[in-house]
LOBA-471751 format. One line per field, with one value per residue (C-alpha): residue number from 1; residue in one letter; x, z, y. Coordinates in steps of 0.001 Angstrom, whole numbers. Example, Ala and Ser with C-alpha at 12.3 -4.5 7.8 and 13.67 -1.06 7.14 Angstrom:
BEGIN
k [1; 2]
r [A; S]
east [12300; 13670]
up [7800; 7140]
north [-4500; -1060]
This chain:
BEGIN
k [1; 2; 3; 4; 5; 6; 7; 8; 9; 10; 11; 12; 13; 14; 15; 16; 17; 18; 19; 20; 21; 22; 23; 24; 25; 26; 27; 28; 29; 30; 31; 32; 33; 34; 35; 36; 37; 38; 39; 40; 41; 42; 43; 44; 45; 46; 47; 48; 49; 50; 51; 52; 53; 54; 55; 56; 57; 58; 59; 60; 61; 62; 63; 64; 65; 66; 67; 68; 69; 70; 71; 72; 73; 74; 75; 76; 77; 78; 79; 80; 81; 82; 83; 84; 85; 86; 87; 88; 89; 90; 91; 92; 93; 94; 95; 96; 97; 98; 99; 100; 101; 102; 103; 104; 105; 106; 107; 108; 109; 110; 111; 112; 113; 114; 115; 116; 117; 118; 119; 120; 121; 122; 123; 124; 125; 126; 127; 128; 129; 130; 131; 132; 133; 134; 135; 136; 137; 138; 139; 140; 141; 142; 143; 144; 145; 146; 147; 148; 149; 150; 151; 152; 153; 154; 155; 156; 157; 158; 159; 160; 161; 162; 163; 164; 165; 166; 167; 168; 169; 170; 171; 172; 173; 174; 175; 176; 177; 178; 179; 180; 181; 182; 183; 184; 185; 186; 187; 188; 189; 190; 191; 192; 193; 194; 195; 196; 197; 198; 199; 200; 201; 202; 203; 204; 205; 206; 207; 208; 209; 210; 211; 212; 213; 214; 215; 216; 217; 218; 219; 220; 221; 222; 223; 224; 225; 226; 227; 228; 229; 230; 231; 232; 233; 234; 235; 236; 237; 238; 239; 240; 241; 242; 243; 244; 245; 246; 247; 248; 249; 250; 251; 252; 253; 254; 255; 256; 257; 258; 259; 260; 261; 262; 263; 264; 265; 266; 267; 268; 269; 270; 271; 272; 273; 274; 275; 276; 277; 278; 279; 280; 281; 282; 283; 284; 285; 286; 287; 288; 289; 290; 291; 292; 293; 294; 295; 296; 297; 298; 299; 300; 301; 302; 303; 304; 305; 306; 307; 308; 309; 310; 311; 312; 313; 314; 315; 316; 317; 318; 319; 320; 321; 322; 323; 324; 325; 326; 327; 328; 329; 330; 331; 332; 333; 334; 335; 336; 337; 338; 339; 340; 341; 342; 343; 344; 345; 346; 347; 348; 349; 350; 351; 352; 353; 354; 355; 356; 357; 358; 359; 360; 361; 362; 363; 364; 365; 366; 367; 368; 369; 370; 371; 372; 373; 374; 375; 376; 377; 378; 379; 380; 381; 382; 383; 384; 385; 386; 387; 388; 389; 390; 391; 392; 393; 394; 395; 396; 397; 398; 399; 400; 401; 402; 403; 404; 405; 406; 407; 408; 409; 410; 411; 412; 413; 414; 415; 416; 417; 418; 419; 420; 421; 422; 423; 424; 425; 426; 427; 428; 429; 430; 431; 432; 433; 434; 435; 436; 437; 438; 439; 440; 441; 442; 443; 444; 445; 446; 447; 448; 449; 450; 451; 452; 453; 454; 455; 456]
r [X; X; X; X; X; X; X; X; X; X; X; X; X; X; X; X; X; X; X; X; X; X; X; X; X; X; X; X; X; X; X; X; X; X; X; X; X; X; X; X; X; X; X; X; X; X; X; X; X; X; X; X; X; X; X; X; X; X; X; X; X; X; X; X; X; X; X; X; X; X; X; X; X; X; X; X; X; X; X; X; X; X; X; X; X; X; X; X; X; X; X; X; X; X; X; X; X; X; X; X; X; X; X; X; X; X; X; X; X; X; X; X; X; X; X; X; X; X; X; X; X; X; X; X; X; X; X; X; X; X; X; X; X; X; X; X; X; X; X; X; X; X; X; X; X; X; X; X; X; X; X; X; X; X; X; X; X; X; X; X; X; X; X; X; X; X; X; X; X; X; X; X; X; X; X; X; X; X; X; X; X; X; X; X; X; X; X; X; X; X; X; X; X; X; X; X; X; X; X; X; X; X; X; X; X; X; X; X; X; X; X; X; X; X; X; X; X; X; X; X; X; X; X; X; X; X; X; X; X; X; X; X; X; X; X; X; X; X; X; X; X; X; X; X; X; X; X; X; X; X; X; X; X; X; X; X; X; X; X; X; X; X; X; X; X; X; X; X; X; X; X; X; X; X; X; X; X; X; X; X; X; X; X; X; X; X; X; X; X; X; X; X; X; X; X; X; X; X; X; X; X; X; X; X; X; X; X; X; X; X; X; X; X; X; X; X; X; X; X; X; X; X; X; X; X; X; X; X; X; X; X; X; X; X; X; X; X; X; X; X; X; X; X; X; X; X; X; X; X; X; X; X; X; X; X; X; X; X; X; X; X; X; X; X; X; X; X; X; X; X; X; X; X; X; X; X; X; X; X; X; X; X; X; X; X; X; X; X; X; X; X; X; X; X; X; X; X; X; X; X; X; X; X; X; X; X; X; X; X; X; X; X; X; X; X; X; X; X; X; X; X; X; X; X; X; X; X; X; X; X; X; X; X; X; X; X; X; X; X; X; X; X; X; X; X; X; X; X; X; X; X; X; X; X; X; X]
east [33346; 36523; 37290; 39493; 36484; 35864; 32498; 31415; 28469; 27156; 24221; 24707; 21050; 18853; 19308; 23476; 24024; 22168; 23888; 27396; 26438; 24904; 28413; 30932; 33979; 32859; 34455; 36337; 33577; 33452; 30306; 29962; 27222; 26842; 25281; 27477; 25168; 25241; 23305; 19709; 16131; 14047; 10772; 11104; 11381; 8321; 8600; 11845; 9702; 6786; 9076; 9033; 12092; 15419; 17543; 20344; 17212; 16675; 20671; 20725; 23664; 27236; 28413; 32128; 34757; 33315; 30923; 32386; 30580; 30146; 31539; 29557; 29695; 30074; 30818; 30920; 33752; 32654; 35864; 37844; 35716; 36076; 33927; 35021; 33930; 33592; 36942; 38647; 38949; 38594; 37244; 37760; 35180; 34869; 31379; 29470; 25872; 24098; 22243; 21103; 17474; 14720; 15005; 11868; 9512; 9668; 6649; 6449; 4566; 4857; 6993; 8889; 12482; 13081; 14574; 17387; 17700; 17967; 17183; 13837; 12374; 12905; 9877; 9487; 10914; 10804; 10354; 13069; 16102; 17840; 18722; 15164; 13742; 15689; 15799; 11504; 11592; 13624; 10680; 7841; 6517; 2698; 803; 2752; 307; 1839; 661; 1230; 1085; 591; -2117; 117; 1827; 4602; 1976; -272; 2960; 4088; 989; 292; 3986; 3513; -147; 1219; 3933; 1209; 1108; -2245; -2306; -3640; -3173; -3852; -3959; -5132; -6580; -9949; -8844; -6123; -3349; -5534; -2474; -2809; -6699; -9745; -12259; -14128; -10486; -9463; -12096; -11616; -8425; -9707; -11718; -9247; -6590; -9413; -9899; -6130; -7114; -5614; -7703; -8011; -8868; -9206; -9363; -7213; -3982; -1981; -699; 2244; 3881; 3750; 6206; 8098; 9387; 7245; 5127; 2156; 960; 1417; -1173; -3702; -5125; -7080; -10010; -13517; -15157; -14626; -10945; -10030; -9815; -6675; -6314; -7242; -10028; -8947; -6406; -3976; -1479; -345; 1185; 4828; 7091; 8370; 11637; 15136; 15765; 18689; 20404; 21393; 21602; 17693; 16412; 19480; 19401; 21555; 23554; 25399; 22338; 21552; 18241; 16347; 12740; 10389; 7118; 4049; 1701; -198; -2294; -4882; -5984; -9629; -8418; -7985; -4664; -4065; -1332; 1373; 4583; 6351; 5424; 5910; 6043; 5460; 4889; 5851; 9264; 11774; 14621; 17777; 18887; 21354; 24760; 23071; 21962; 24923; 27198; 24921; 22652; 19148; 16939; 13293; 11486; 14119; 17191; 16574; 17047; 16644; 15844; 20239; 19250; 22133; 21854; 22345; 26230; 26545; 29375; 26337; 23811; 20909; 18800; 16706; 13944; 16232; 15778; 13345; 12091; 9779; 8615; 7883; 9862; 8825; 10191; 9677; 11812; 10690; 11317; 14724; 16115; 14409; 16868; 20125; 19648; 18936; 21424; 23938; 23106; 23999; 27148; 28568; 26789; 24361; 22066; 18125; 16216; 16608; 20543; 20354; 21705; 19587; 17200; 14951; 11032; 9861; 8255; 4860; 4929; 2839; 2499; 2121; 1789; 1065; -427; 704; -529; -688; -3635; -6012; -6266; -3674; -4655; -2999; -3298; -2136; -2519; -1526; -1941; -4548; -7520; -9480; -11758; -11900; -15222; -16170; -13721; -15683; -15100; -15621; -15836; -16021; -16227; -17066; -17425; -17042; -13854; -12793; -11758; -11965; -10793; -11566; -10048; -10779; -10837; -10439; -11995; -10371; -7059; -6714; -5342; -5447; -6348; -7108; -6726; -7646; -7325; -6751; -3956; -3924; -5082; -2422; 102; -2076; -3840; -383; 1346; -2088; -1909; 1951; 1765; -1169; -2933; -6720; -8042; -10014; -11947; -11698; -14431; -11679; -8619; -10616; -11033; -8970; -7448; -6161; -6796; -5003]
up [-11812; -13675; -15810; -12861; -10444; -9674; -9661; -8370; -9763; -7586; -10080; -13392; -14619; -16417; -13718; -13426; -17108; -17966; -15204; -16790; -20563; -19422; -17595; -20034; -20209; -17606; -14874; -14127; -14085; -12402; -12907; -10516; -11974; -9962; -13064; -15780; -18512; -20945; -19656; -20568; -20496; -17496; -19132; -22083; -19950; -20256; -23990; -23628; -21843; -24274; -26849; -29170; -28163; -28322; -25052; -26848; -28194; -24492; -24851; -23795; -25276; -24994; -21874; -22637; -20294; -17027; -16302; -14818; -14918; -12168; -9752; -6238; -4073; -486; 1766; 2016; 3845; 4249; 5799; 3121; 667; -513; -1777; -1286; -3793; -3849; -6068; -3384; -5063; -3721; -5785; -4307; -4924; -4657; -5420; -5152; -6413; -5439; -8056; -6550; -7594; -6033; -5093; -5619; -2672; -1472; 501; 3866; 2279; 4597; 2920; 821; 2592; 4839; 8047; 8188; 4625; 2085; -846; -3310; -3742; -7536; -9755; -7664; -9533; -9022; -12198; -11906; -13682; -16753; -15021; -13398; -17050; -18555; -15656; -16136; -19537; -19783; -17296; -19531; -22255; -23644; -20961; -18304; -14868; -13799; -10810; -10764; -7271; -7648; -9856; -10135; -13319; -12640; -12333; -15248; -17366; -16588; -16879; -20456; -21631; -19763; -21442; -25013; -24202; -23974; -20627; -18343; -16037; -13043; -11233; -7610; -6654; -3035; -3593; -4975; -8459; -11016; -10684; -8011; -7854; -11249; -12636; -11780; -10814; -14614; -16350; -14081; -15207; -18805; -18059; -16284; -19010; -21564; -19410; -19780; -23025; -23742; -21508; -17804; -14946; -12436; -8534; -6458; -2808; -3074; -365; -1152; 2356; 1230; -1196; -1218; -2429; -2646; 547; 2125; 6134; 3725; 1575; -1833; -3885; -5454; -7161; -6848; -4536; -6196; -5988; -7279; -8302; -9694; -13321; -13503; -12430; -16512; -16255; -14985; -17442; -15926; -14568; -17822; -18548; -19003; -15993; -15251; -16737; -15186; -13799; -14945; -12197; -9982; -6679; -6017; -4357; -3204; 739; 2624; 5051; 1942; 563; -3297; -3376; -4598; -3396; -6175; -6066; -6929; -5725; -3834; -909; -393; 2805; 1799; 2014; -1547; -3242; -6551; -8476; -9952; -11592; -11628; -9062; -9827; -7329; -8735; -5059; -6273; -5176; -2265; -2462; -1863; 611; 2813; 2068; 2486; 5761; 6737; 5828; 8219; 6125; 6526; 4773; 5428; 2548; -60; 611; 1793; -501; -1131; -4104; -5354; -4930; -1909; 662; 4346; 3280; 654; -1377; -1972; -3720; -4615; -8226; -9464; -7961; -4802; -3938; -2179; -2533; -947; 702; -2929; -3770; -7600; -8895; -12468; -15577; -16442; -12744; -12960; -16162; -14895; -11584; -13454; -16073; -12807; -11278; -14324; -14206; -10950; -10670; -13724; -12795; -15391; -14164; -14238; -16152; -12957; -12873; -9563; -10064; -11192; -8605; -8876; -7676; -8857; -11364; -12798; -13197; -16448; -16495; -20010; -20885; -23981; -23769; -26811; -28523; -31808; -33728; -32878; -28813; -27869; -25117; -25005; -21660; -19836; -16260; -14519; -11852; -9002; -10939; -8349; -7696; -4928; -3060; -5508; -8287; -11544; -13455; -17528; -19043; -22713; -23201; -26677; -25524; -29325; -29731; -26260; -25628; -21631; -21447; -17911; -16484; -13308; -12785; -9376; -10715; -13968; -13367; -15238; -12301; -13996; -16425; -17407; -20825; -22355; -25914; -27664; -26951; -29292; -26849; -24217; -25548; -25223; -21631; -20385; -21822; -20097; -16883; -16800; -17808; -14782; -18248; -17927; -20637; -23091; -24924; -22615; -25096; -28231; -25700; -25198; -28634; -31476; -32951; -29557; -29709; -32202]
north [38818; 38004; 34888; 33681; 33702; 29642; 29490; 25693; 24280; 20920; 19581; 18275; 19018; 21586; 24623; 23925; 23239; 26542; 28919; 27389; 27969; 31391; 32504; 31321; 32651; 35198; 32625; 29625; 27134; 23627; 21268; 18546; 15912; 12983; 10682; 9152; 9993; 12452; 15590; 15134; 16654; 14577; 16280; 13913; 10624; 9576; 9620; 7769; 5204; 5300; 3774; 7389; 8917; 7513; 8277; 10572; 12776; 14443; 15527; 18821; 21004; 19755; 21424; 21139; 20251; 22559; 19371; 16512; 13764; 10546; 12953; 13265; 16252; 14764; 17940; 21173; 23318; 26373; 27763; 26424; 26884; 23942; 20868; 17352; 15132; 10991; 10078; 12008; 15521; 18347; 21638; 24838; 27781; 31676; 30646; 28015; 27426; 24279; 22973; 19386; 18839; 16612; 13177; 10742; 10646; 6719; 6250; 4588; 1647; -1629; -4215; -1735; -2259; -4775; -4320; -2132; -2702; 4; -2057; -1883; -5064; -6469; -4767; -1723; 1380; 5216; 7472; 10207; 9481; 8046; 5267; 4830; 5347; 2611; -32; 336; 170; -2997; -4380; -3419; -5655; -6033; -7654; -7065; -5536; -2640; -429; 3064; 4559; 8342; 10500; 13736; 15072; 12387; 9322; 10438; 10538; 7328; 5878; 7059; 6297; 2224; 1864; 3052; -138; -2618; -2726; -3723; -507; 519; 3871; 4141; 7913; 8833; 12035; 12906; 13369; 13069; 16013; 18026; 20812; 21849; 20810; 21891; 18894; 19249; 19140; 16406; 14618; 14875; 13842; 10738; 9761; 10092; 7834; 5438; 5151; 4302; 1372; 2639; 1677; 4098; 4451; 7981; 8081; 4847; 4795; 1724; 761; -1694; -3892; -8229; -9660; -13333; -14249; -11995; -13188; -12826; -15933; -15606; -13808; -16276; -13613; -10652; -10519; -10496; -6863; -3438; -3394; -7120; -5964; -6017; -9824; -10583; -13317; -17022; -17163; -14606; -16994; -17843; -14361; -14314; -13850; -10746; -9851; -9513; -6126; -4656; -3448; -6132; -3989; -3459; -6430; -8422; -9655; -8297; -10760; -12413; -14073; -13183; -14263; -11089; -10180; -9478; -7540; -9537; -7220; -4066; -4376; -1667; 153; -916; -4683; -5269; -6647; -6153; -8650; -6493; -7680; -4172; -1516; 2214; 4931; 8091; 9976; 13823; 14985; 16379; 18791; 17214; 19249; 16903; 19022; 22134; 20852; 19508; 22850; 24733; 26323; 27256; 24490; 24483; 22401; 23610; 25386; 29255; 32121; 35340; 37491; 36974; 33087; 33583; 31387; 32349; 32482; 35137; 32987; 30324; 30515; 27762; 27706; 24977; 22402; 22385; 26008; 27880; 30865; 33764; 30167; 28413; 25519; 25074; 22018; 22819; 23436; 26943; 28029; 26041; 27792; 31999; 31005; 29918; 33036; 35692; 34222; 34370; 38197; 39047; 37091; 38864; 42252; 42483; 45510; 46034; 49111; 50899; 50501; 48543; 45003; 42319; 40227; 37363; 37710; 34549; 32427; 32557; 28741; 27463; 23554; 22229; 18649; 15897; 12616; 11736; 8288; 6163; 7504; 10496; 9740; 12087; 15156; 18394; 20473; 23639; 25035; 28459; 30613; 30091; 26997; 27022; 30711; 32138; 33729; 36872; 35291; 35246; 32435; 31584; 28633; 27119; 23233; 21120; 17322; 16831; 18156; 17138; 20620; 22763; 25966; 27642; 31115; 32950; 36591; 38441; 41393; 42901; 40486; 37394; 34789; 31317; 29239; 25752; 24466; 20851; 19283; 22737; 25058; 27542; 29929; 29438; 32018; 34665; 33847; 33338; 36932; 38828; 36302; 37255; 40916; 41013; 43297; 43675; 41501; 43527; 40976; 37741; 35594; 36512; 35347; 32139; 31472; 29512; 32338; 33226; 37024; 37681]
């Protein structure tokens, strides 16, 4: 590759900022990033909407001028090579590497559009973006009943960061447990308890069926049903609690046919039968690779964009890296997986070779999922996941838990291979269960790994 190589980056995040400060001056690079915001860090939204973090803290690095910002990718010409972009630009590649990320799953709740409308009612907000982040925590005040539909790594977040507000909080999740893809059912249910304690009322094996809102065919709620899950209605006195508050974006909501009167969420109804009043709705449904101009340029898409171990795509001048790829049939959707991508792929475009002298390839991610439930006081919770949680038949499995100290730790073996690991309210050990889970190392002295000091 030589420094007049355009290289076209479509994706303004984590995975595209890091493949263009990883090639520098090695190429001509373009960054197309379809939000006006300054480049930022989506793992530290939900401390944005906590109330710790200011926005401008999840910066990440200045890019410089390759990113161009408020700029949408529309189409791809392959035969031109050539992408067309919404302000009626057109950037021309020798290579081009979508970067596009995930979109928010919206799920097909009834009452959540309207007919042949494309509009959320007022109230209802995803979790994914900046702009998400902000428009929910305008919304948010102490008091407020918020229902967060989704128990994965997303809903727990938002959950935590909406109760820490002041909020009255209930999370609906329809599985059996709280973030069943990366805890065990024991950790899960330390988990559970310790959501509980910061005052978040949780359901399992609870599928909200749809939204009610004003102007809905339903009657207005007049309250919550008596029986298992009306604690959120507040006692008798719950229709004195302050209105909900403006959104601020206008767009979500409006009519369409002319007609500005918004819709506005005023609660959930359950498949059980039960409603529960809400005044802001949040869907935190897990993710989907935006795939659409992939798609549409012909390329093979199954879940995520297809690639192979070069992160090309079925044409060898595109390649994909980040939550919108997939790979050996894994589509990761993490930030660790994102960043291994953009550096491989870095390497191979500028012909960085291996210890073998052949060029550089990518054979996936050994994904770790790490997260804090950070809160005022002494209540926060600290935990860790990897590998395969849950043994299988002739998997050994050890486990060390202190109620106490509200510490878990739990790995499984597949005979003298570490292959995963859960780890709650002490992490000291994680380092060193990850290196021998990574390094696929026999562990010599597992009791010592599992320990405070963590083996060392």
């Amino acid at each position: 590759m030589t420094s007049d190589q355009r290289v076209v980056v479509i994706g303004g995040g984590l995975a595209g900022l890091r493949l263009a400060q990883r090639l520098g001056p090695a190429a001509a690079v373009t960054v197309l990033g379809e939000e006006t915001h300054v480049p930022y860090n989506r793992v530290l939204l939900a401390e944005v909407l906590a109330g710790r973090y200011a926005p401008e803290v999840t910066a990440l690095p200045a890019p410089g001028p390759a990113l161009r910002r408020g700029v949408r990718a529309v189409r791809v010409d392959r035969a031109e090579r050539a992408v067309h972009c919404d302000d009626g630009t057109v950037a021309r590649y020798d290579t081009l590497v979508l970067a596009t990320g995930s979109n928010a799953v919206l799920p097909p709740l009834r009452g959540l559009f309207e007919p042949e409308g494309r509009d959320l009612p007022d109230g209802v907000h995803a979790f994914r973006t900046m702009d998400d982040c902000l428009a929910l925590s305008a919304a948010v005040r102490p008091g407020i009943r918020v229902v967060v539909i989704g128990g994965g790594l997303l809903g727990v977040s938002a959950a935590r960061a909406l109760a820490a507000r002041g909020a009255q909080v209930v999370l609906a999740q329809q599985g059996e447990r709280l973030m069943e893809r990366q805890l065990d059912a024991d950790a899960s249910a330390l988990l559970h308890a310790h959501l509980t304690s910061l005052g978040v009322e949780i359901h399992t094996e609870c599928r909200v069926r749809g939204l009610l809102t004003t102007g809905s065919p339903a009657a207005p709620l007049p309250g919550l049903r008596p029986g298992p899950r009306a604690s959120n209605a507040g006692g008798a006195d719950s229709s004195a609690r302050p209105a909900f508050e403006d959104r601020v974006r206008a767009e979500p909501g409006k009519r369409r046919g002319g007609t500005e009167t918004p819709r506005k969420v005023t609660g959930v109804e359950l498949a059980d039968g039960y409603r529960l009043d809400a005044d802001v709705v949040v869907l935190a449904c897990g993710v989907r690779p935006r795939t659409g101009l992939a798609r549409a340029a012909g390329l093979e898409v199954r879940t995520g964009i297809v690639v192979d171990d070069h992160l090309r795509t079925t044409d060898p001048r595109i390649h994909a890296i980040g939550d919108c790829a997939e790979h050996a049939g894994q589509v990761y959707g993490l930030a660790g997986a994102a960043l291994e991508q953009a550096d491989a792929l870095a390497a191979l475009l500028t012909g960085v070779t291996g210890v073998t002298g052949e060029p550089a390839q990518y054979t996936g991610t050994r994904a770790l999922t790490r997260l804090t439930l950070t809160t005022d006081g002494d209540r926060s919770l600290d935990l860790a996941a990897f590998g395969e949680t849950t043994p299988l038949p002739g998997d050994d499995v050890v486990r060390l838990a202190d109620a106490t100290r509200r510490t878990y730790r739990k790995v499984v073996l597949r005979g003298d291979r570490l292959v995963g690991g859960v780890l709650l309210g002490e992490l000291s050990t994680v380092g060193a269960l990850a290196r021998t889970w990574e390094g696929e190392e026999a562990p010599h002295d597992l009791f010592h790994l599992l320990t405070d000091d963590g083996g060392h």
